[in-house]
N, C-alpha and C positions, 0 to 999 in steps of 0.2 A: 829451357832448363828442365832437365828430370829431378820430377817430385816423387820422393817414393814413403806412400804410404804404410806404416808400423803399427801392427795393433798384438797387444801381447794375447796367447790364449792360456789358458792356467788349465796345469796338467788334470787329467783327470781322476779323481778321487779314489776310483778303485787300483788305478796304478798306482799310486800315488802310496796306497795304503800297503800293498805286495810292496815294493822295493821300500818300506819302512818296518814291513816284518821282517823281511830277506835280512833287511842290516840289524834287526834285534840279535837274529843268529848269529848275527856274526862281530857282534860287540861293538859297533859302528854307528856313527848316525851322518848319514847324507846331506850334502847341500843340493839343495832343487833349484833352480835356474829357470822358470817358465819359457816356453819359445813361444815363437811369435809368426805374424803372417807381414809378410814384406811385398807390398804391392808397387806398381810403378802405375802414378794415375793416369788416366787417360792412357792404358792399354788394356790387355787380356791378361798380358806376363806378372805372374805373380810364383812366390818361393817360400814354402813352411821351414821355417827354422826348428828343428825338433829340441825336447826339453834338455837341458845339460843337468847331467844329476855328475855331482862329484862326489868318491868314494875313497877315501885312503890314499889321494889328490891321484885320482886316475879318473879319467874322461868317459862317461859313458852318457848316449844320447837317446831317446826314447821320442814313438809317437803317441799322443794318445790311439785307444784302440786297437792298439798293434799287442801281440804276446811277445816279440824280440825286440833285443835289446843292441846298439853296434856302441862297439869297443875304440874311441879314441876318434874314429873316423866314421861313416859310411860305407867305406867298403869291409869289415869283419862285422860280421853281427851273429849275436846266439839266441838261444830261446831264453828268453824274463826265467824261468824254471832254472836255467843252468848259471844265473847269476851268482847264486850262492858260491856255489864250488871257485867260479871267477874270482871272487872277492879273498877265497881263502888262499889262492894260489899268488897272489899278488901282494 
């Protein structure tokens, strides 16, 4: 049987803190969704789930330590900086 190990990590504070001013601008306030690391025990193969922040119920995913942000998926992603404009166009 595959046992697959789940351990949450909580976003990091200084992101944390930008995409909370980003949505001051923009008269909004976000839901954070921490992500998590999803291991299968007894191997190597392991999978970062990135944070889910929802915005005006639109999907955006973030890692810590990253400055970019992806939009709905993995494949579109922009810079944390061009958020703002993101949010206003939506």
């Amino acid at each position: 049987m595959i046992n697959i190990i789940k351990k949450e990590i909580e976003i990091e504070e200084s992101l944390k803190q930008r995409i909370m001013i980003i949505c001051d601008f923009c008269n909004t306030t976000p839901t954070i969704i921490n992500g998590s690391i999803r291991k299968i025990d007894k191997t190597n193969l392991s999978y970062i789930e990135p944070h889910r922040i929802i915005i005006k119920n639109n999907l955006y995913l973030a890692f810590n330590y990253s400055n970019e942000i992806y939009i709905s998926n993995l494949s579109k992603k922009i810079k944390l900086s061009e958020l703002e404009n993101c949010i206003k166009e939506n």
